[in-house]
N, C-alpha and C positions, 0 to 999 in steps of 0.2 A: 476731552480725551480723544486721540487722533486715530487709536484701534477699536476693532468692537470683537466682541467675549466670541463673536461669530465669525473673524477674522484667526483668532486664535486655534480659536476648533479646527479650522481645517487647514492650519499651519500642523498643527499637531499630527491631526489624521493621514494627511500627508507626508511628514517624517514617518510615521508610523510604519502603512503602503508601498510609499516611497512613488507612488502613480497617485497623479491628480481623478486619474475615474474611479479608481477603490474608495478614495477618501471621502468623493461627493456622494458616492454608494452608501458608505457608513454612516455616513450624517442626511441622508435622503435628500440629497439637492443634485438641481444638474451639475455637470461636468463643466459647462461652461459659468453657471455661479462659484462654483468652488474654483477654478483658473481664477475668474474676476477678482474673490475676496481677497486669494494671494498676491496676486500682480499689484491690487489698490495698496497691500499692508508694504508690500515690499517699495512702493512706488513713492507710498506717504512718508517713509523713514529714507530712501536714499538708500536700501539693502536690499543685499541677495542671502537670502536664507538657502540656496539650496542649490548644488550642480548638476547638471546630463550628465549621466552616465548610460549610455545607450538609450534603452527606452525607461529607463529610472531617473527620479528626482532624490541624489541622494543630499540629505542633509548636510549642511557646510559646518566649519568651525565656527562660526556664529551661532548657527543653528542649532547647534549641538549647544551652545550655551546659553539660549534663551530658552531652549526645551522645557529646562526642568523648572524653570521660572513660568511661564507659562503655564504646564502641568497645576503648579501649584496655586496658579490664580483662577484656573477655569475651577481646581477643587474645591478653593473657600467658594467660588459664584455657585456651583451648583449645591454645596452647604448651608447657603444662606437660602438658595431657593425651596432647599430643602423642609429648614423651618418657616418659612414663609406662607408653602403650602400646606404644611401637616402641623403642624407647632410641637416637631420633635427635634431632640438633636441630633441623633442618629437617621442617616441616611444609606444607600449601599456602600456594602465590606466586600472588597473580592480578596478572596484569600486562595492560597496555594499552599498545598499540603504533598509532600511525599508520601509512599506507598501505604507503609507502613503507619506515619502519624494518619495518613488522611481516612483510612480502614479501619482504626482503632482507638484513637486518641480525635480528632477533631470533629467528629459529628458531636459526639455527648460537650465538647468546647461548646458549638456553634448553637446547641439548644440552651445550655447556661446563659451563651451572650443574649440569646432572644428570648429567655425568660426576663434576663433585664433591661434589655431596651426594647419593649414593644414597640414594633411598626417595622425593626430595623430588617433589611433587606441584605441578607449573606447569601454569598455563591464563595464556591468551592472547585477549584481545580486540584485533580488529581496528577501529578506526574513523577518524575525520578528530579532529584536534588540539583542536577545540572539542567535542567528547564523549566522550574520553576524560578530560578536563579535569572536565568534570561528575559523570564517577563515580568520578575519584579524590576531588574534593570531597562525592560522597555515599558516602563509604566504600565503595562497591564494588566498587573495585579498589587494590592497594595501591604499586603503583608507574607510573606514564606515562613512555612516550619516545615525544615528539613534534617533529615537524618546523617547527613553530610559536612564535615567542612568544607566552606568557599568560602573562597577571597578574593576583591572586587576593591579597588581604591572608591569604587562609587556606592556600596553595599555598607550598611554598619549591619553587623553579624553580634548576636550576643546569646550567650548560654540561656538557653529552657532550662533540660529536665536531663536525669542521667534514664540510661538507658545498657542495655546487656544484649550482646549477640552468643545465641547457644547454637551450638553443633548438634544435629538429630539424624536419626535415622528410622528404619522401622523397625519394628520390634522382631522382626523375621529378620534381621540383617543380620551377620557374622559378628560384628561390632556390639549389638543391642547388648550382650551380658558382660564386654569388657567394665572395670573398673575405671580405669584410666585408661587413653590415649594416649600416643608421644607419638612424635616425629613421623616414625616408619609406618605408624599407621593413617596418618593423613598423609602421606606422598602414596601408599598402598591404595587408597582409596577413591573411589567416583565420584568427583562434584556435580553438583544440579545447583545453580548461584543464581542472584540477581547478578542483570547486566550491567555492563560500565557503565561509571555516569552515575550509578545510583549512590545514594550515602549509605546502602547494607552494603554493598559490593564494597564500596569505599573499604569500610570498618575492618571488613574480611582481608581486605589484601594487605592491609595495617597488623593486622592480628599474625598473619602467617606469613609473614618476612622473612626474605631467607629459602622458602620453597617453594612461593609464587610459580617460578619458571618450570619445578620440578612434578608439580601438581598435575592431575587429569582433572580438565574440566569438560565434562560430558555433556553438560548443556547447560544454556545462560537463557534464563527467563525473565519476562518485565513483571512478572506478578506471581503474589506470595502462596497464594491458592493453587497456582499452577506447580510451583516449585513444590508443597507440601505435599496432591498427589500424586506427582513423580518420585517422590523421597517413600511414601505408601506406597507406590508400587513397585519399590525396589529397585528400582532405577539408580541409585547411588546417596550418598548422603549428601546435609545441605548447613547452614546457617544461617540461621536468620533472626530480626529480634525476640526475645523471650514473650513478649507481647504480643507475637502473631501467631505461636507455637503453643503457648501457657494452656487452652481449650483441649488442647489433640493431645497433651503429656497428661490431662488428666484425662481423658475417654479413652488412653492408651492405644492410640490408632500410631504414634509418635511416642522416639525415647529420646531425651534429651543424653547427651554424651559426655563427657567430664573428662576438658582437655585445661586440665590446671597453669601446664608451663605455657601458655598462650594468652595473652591481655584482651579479652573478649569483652571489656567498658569503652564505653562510648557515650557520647552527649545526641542531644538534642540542640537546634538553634532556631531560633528568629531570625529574620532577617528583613531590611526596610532598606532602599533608597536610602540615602545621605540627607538627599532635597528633597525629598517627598515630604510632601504639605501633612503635618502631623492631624486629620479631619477626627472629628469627635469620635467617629467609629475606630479608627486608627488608636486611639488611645483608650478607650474602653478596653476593647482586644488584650491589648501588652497587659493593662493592668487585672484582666480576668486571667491572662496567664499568669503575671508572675505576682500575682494573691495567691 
């Protein structure tokens, strides 16, 4: 074999970086072994993996297509080393969670999956729909549940779980003893929203088509806790999933609001690389979710 698995790595690391000092940083080696292991890989094949772009090495169209080849062979080696030294199958799960699943739905996930694979090693990132999205696509992370649709020709995206966005307010609010809402009361009204990018936000601007532009949005927050007491302190009304709200409608700190002519369903998605190396943990996961 004319590469080594240590050639590979800081091919990778390097796309990754996009600077040869980051990459030997990452992998704890010097700056000038991690240059050497490139220069030998690219020198031994007759290739250039990667262009100057000022003080950046950015990845070439070669590079960009050996990547995910790559990826997927350092994943079986570090697989194998994985039972090699524990005699398990399951090795690290990085996973990516939006706001909302990752606060609610994905901790009690990630103690079922380590109830059944002891030894196995999960991490969790927390962020909005559009950046988890980014680092399953930069290999990052190897699996996403997000509250969002996205579409990626390199992403296979597939339905979880359904989910509901409610409208709430306080119970001191104007609103709190309406029946119904319609129209002129959500363009009358003060939004307190998740930000763009998020897959609530998404849901929401799906939901209210049509008055998006005519709407007050009085503040846009990255997080649900923060939105909910801004909505208690009368700050304006909000939506969010029933899931994050469900605790505050029964302690009556929160009133859930009943806007019928509006489509407040929405899904849940997975999400995985296309080429991402399918590793033992990678399919436990899919198959603990959609059990």
């Amino acid at each position: 074999m004319r590469y080594t698995l240590r050639q590979l790595e800081v091919f990778l690391a390097t796309a990754h970086f996009e600077n040869v000092t980051k990459a030997a940083d990452s992998l704890a080696m010097s700056q000038s072994a991690a240059s050497g292991a490139l220069k030998d890989m690219e020198q031994q094949f007759d290739v250039q993996l990667f262009d100057r772009v000022g003080k950046r090495l950015q990845v070439n169209e070669l590079g960009r297509l050996l990547r995910p080849k790559a990826e997927a062979l350092l994943e079986q080696a570090k697989e194998l080393e994985q039972e090699l030294m524990t005699h398990k199958e399951v090795g690290h799960l990085k996973l990516g969670a939006t706001l909302t699943i990752g606060n609610y739905l994905a901790v009690e996930l990630m103690a079922d999956f380590m109830r059944e694979t002891p030894g196995a090693e999960v991490t969790l990132e927390v962020a909005n729909t559009e950046a988890i999205a980014r680092q399953i696509l930069n290999f990052d992370l190897d699996i996403g549940l997000i509250e969002g649709e996205f579409q990626h020709p390199d992403l296979e995206v597939s339905y979880w779980r359904d989910d509901e966005l409610v409208v709430f307010c306080s119970p001191k609010h104007p609103l709190a003893n309406k029946q119904e809402l319609d129209d002129s009361d959500l363009l009358a009204a003060e939004w307190i929203l998740r930000e763009q990018g998020s897959g609530t936000r998404q849901g929401f601007d799906r939901a209210m088509h049509g008055l998006m532009s005519q709407q007050t949005i009085t503040l846009e927050l990255q997080h649900t806790e923060a939105i909910k007491r801004a909505v208690e302190a009368g700050l304006g009304i909000s939506c969010l999933s029933r899931i994050a709200v469900e605790d505050n409608f029964k302690r009556g700190s929160l009133v859930a609001l009943n806007v019928p002519h509006r489509d407040l369903n929405r899904a849940f998605y997975l999400i995985l690389r296309r080429d991402k190396y399918r590793s033992a943990g990678v399919k436990k996961w899919l198959q603990l979710c959609n059990g």
